[in-house]
C-alpha positions as a Markdown table, in Angstrom:
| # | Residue | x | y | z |
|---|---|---|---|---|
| 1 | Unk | 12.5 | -1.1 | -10.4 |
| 2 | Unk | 8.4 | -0.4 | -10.0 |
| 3 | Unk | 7.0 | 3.2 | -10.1 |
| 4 | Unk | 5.4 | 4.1 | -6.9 |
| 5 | Unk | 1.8 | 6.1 | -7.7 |
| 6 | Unk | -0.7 | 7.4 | -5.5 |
| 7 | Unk | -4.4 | 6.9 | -6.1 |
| 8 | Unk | -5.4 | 11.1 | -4.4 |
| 9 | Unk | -7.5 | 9.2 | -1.9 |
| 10 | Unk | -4.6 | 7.3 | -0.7 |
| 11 | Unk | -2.2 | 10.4 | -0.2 |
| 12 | Unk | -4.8 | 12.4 | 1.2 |
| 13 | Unk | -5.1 | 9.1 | 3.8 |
| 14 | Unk | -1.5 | 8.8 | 4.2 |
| 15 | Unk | -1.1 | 12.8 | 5.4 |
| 16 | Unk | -3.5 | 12.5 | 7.8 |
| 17 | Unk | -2.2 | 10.8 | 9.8 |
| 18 | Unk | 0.3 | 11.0 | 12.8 |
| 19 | Unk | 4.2 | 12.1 | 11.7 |
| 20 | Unk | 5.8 | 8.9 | 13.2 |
| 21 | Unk | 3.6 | 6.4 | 10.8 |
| 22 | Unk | 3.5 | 8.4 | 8.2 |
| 23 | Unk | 7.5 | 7.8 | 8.5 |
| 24 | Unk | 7.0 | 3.9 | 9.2 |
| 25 | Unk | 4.4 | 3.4 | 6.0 |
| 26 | Unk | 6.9 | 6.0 | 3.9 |
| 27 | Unk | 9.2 | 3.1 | 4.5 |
| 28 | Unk | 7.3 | 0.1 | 3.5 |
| 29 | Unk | 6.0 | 2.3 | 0.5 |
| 30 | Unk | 10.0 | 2.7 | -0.8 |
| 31 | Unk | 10.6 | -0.8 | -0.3 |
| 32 | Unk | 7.7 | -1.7 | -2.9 |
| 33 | Unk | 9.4 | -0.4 | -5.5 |
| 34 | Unk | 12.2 | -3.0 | -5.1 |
| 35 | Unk | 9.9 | -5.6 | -4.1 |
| 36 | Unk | 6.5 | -5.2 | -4.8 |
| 37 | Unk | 5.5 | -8.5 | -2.8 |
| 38 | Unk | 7.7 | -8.6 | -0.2 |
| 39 | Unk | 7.8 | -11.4 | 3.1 |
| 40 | Unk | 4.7 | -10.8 | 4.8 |
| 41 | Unk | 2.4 | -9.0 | 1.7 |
| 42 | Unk | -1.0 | -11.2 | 1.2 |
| 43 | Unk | -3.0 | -10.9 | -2.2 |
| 44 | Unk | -6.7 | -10.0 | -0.6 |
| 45 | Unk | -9.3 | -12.5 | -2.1 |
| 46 | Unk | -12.7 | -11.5 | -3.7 |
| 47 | Unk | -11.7 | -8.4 | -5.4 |
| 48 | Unk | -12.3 | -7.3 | -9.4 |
| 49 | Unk | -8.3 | -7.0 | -9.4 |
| 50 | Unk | -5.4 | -8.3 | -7.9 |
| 51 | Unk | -5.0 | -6.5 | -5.2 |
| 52 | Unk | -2.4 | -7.2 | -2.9 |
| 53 | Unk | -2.1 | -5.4 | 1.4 |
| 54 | Unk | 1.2 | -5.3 | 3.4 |
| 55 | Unk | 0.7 | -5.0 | 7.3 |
| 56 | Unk | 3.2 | -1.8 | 9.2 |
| 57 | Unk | 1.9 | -2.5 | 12.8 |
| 58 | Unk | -2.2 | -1.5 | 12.6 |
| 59 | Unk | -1.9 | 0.2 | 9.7 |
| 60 | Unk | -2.4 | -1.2 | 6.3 |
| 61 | Unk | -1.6 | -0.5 | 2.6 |
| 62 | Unk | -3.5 | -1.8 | 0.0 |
| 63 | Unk | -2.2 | -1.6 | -3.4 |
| 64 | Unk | -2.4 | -2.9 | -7.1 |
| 65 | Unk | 0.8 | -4.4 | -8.9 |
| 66 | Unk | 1.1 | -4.1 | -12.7 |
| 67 | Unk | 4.0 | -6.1 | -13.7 |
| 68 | Unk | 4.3 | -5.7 | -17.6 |
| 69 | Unk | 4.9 | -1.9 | -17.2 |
| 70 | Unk | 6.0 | -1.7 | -13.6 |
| 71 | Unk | 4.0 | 0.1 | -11.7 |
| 72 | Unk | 2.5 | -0.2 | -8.0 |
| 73 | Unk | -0.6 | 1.9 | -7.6 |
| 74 | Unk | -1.3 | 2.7 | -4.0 |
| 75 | Unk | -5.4 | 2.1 | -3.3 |
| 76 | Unk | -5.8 | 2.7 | 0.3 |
| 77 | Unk | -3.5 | 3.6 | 3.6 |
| 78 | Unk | -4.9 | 3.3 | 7.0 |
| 79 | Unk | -5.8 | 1.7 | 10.4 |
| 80 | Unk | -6.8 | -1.0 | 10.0 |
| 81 | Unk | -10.0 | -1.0 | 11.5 |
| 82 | Unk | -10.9 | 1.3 | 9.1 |
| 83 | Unk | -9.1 | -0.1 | 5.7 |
| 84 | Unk | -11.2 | -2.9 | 4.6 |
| 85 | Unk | -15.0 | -1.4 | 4.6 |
């Protein structure tokens, strides 16, 4: 089992937006404890760290894995449009 933690950026991100994807994204978030690179999760290229995004319809979570003491940190939750500048 990872620990889920939130970077305050990325909550304050996550609550603003509408109830029904905040539900959806809730989700995916709980399954990264499991499973913090599930099916569909792509490790985003050019970056200082490792930093990996999972896809929940246009919205996008980008987060950081540390495997030695188990923790997912999430970075960044939005549309994504908007997630990537």
């Amino acid at each position: 089992m990872y620990i889920i933690t939130f970077k305050k950026s990325a909550e304050k991100e996550l609550f603003r937006l509408p109830n029904q994807i905040i539900k959806r994204i809730s989700y995916a978030i709980d399954g990264l404890s499991e499973n913090p690179r599930p099916l569909g999760a792509k490790k985003l290229e050019g970056q200082k760290e490792s930093l990996w995004r999972i896809r929940i319809g246009d919205y996008r979570i980008i987060y950081f894995v540390e495997d030695v003491i188990k923790i997912v940190e999430i970075r960044k939750v939005g549309h994504r449009k908007d997630i990537y500048k």
